[in-house]
C-alpha positions in Angstrom: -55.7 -3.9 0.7 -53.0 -6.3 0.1 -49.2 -5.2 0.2 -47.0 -5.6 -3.0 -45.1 -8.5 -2.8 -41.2 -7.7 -3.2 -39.1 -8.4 -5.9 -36.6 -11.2 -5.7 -33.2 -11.0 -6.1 -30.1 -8.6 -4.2 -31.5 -5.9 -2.8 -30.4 -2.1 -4.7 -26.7 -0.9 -3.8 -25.8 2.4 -4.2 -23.3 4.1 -6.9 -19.5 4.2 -5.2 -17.5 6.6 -5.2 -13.6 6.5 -6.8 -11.9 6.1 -3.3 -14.7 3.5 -1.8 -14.4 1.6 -5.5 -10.7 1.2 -5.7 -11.2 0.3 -1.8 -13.3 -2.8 -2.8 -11.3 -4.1 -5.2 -8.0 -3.9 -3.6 -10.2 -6.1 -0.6 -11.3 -8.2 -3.5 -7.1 -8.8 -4.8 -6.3 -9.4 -1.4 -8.8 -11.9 -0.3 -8.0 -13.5 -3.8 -4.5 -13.4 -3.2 -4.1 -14.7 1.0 -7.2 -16.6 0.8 -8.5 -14.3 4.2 -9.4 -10.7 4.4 -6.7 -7.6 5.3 -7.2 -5.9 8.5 -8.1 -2.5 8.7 -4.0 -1.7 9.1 -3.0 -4.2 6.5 -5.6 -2.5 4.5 -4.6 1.4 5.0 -0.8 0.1 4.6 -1.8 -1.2 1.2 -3.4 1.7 -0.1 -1.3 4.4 0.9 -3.9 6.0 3.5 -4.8 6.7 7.1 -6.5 3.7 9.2 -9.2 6.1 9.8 -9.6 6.7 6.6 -10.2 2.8 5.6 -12.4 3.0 8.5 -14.3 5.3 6.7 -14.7 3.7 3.0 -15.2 0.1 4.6 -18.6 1.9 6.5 -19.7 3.3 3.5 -19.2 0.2 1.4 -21.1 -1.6 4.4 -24.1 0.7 4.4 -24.1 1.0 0.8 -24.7 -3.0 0.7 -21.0 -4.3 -0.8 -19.4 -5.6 2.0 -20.0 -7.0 5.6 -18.2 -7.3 8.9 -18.5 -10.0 11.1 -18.4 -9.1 14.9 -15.3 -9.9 17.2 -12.7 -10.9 14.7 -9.9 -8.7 13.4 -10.2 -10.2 9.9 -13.7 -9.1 9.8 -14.7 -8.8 6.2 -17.2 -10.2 3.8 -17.8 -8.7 0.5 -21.2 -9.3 -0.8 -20.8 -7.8 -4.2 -17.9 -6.9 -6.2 -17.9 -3.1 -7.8 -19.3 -2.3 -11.1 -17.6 -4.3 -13.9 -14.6 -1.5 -15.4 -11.9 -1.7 -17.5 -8.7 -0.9 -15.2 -6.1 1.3 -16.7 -3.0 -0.7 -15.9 0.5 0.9 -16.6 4.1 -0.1 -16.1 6.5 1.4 -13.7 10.2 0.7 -13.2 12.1 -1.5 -10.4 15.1 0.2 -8.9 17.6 -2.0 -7.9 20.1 0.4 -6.1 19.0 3.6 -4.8 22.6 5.4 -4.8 23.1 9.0 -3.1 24.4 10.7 -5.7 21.6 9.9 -8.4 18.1 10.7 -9.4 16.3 7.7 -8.1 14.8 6.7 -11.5 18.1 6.7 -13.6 19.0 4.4 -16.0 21.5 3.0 -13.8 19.2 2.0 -10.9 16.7 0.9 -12.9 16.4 -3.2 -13.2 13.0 -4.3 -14.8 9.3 -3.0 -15.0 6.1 -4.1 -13.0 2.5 -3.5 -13.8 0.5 -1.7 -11.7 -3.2 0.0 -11.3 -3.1 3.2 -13.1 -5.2 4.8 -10.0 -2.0 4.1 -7.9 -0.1 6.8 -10.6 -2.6 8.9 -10.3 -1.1 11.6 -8.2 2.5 11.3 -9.2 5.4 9.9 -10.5 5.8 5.9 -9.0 8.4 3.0 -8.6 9.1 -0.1 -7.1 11.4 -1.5 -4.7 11.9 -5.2 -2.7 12.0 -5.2 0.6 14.7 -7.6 2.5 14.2 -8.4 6.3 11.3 -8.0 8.0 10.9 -4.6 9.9 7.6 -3.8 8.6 5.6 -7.5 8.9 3.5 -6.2 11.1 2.5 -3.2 8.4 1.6 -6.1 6.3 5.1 -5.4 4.3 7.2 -8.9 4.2 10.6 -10.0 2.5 10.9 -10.1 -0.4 7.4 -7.6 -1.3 7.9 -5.2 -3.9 6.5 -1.8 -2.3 5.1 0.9 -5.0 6.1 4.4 -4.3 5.0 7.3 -5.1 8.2 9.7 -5.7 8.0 13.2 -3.8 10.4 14.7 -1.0 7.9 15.6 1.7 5.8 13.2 4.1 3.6 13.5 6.8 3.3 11.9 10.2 2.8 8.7 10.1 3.1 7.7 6.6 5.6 5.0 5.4 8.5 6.4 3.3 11.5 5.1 1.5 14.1 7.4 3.1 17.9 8.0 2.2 19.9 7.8 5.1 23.8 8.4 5.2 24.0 6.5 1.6 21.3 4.0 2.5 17.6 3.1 1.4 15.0 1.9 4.0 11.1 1.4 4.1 10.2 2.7 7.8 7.4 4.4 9.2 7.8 8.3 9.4 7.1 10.1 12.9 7.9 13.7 13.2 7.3 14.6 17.1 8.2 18.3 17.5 11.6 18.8 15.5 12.6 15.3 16.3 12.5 13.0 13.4 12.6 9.1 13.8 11.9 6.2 11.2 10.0 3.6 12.7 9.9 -0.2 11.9 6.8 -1.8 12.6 8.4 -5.0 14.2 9.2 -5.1 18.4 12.3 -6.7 17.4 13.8 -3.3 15.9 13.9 0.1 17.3 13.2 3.4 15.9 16.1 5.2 14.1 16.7 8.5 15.4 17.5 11.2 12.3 20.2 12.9 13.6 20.2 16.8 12.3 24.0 16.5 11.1 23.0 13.2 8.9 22.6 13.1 5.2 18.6 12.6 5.1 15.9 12.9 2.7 12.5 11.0 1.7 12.3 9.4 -1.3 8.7 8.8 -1.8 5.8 7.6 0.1 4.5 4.1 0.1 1.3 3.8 -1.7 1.1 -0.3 -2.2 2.4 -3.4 -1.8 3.0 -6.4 -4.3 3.7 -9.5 -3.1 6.5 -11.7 -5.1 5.0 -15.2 -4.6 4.1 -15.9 -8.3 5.6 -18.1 -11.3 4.9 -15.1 -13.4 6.5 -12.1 -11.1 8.7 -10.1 -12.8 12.8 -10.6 -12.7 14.7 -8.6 -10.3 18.0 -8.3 -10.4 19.4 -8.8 -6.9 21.7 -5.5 -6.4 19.8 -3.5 -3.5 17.0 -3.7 -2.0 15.7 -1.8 1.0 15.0 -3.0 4.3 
């Protein structure tokens, strides 16, 4: 009895998930944008998650046929085939040039221009947008210059990166809460880890949920008043 012959063309993919879709495409943006693919940190950084989380959607998105990793290399992805073809919600969100002490963070007074962003990255709060100056987080795949997206709330956990007010000052550093003692953490071996004192005037911001790089002809105008560091 002969066998029936198999159809040509891409094998079937399975249906994604929200998280694993908006996973792909941010791949897709970034592979667009730096002509290589994001680590697995650069990758978590960007969206806002855990490492081991990314671990997980990349997997999924590699059994489920979308992307592939190539063995031994740190930049190890391939995608295979983009997501399903969707209109993305975009929306606008405000740049804050100066983020001062003694006012909401979004008042008319900080604010300095308005960037686009995926609606997905709103989807859980309230967001802004802030460049970065220096370059304590390079290795968090955060540069000069970057506008970061964040998602305004007054708690973090472990581990995330925050905007934090310190003594009067902004700054994008990586939270670690080890017992009671609090500490924001670059991610550069040229800086070392600021130790919140109990006395000092501290509080988070928001969490940083993405990262836009200002390279373009078309970015928007920023106003150079402060940025955070």
């Amino acid at each position: 009895m002969a066998m029936p012959k198999k159809r040509p063309g891409r094998p079937m993919v399975e249906e994604l998930t929200g998280s694993q879709q908006r996973t792909l495409e941010e791949i897709q943006r970034i592979i667009a944008r730096d002509q290589r693919p994001p680590t697995m940190q650069e990758l978590a950084t960007v969206m806002g998650v855990t490492a081991a989380s990314i671990h997980e959607q990349v997997g999924q998105l590699v059994r489920k046929g979308y992307l592939k990793r190539e063995p031994r290399q740190a930049r190890n992805l391939t995608v295979l085939q983009g997501p399903p073809e969707a209109v993305a919600e975009l929306i606008e969100i405000p740049i804050v040039g100066t983020v001062a002490a003694g006012l909401p963070v979004l008042a008319e007074e900080n604010i300095v221009g308005h960037v686009i962003i995926e609606g997905s990255l709103a989807r859980r709060g309230r967001c802004f947008a802030l460049q970065v100056v220096g370059d304590s987080m390079i290795l968090a795949g955060i540069k000069a210059k970057d506008l970061v997206i964040v998602r305004q709330q007054a708690v973090a956990e472990n581990g995330d990166i925050v905007v934090a007010m310190l003594e009067g000052e902004a700054t994008v550093k990586r939270l670690s809460i080890c017992e009671e003692v609090v500490q924001l953490c670059p991610e550069n071996p040229k800086f070392q880890p600021i130790v919140v004192d109990p006395d000092q005037e501290f509080r988070i911001l928001g969490k940083v949920v993405g990262v836009r790089r200002m390279e373009q002809k078309n970015d928007p105008p920023i106003k150079k008043k402060r940025s955070v560091g």
